[in-house]
C-alpha positions in Angstrom: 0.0 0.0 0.0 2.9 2.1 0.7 4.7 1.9 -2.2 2.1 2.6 -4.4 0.8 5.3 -2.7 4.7 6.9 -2.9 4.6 6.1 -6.5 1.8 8.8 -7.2 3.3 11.4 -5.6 3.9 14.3 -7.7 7.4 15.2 -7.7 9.3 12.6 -5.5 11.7 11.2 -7.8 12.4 14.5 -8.7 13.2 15.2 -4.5 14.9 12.0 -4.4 17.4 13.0 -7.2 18.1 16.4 -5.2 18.8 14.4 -2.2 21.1 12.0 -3.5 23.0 14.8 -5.9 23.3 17.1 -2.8 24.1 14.5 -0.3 21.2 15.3 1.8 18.9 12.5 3.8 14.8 13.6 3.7 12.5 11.9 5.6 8.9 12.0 4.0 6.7 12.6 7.5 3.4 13.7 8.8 -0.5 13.1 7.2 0.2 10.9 4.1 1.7 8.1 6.1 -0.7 8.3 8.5 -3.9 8.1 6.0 -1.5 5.3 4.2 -1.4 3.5 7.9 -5.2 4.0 7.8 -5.8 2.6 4.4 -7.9 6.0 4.1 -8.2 6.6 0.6 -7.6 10.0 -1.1 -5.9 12.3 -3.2 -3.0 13.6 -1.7 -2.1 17.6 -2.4 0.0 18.4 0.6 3.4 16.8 1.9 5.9 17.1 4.4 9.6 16.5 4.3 12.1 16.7 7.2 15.7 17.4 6.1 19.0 16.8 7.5 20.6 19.5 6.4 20.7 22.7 4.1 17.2 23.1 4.0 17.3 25.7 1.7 19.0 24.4 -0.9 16.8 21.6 -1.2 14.2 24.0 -1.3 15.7 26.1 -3.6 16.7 23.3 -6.3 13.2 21.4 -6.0 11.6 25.1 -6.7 13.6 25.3 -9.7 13.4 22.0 -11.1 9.2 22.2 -10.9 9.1 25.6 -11.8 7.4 26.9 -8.9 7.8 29.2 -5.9 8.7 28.7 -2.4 8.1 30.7 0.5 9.5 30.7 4.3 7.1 29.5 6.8 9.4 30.2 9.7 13.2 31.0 8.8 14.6 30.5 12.7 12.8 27.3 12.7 14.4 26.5 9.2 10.5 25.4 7.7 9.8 26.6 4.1 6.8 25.4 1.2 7.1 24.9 -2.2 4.1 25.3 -3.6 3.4 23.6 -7.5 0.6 24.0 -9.4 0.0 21.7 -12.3 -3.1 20.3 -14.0 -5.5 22.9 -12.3 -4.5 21.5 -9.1 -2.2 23.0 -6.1 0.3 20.9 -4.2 1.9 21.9 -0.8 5.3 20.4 -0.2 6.6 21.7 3.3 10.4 21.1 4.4 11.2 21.5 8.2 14.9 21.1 9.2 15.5 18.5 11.6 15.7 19.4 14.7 17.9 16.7 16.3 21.0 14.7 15.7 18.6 11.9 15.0 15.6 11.5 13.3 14.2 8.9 16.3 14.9 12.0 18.5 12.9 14.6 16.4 10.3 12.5 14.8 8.1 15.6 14.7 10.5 17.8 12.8 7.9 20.6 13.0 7.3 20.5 16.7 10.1 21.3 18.9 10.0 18.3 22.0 
């Protein structure tokens, strides 16, 4: 279930790619694995990303490789959103740096513990 679901994402390869060119580890978090864990099924238009490190250049390549804009949600915290349109529809990718030295330790990149 998964795996298909991470197939239809708009975009991932394309964050994947960024990732592994940059040397970056990205966590996809938050509501899409949680409807995935509930077998709820749905479109999905909005997806959140914790990153290692240099959160702006991610950011800043995956803007420019989709042609879209980004904008800073909260620059101390390091959390910023791409936001692609495409098809008539609007997608919401949101990037949070992580927090900790370890994902375990931060598993809510966008919540400081």
């Amino acid at each position: 279930m998964l795996t298909n679901t991470l197939k239809k994402i708009l975009y991932l390869s394309t964050l994947s790619s960024i990732a592994k060119q940059k040397k970056i580890d990205l966590w996809l978090v938050g509501g899409v694995l949680r409807d995935v864990h509930l077998y709820r099924k749905k479109e999905y238009f909005d997806f959140d990303f914790c990153v290692e490190k240099n959160v702006v250049t991610v950011v800043k390549e995956f803007s420019k490789k989709t042609h879209s804009k980004y904008i800073v949600l909260d620059q101390a915290q390091g959390s910023y959103r791409v936001i692609v349109k495409k098809k008539g529809k609007v997608y919401s990718y949101d990037f949070t740096l992580m927090r900790g030295k370890e994902l375990k330790k931060t598993f809510r990149c966008g919540i400081s513990p």
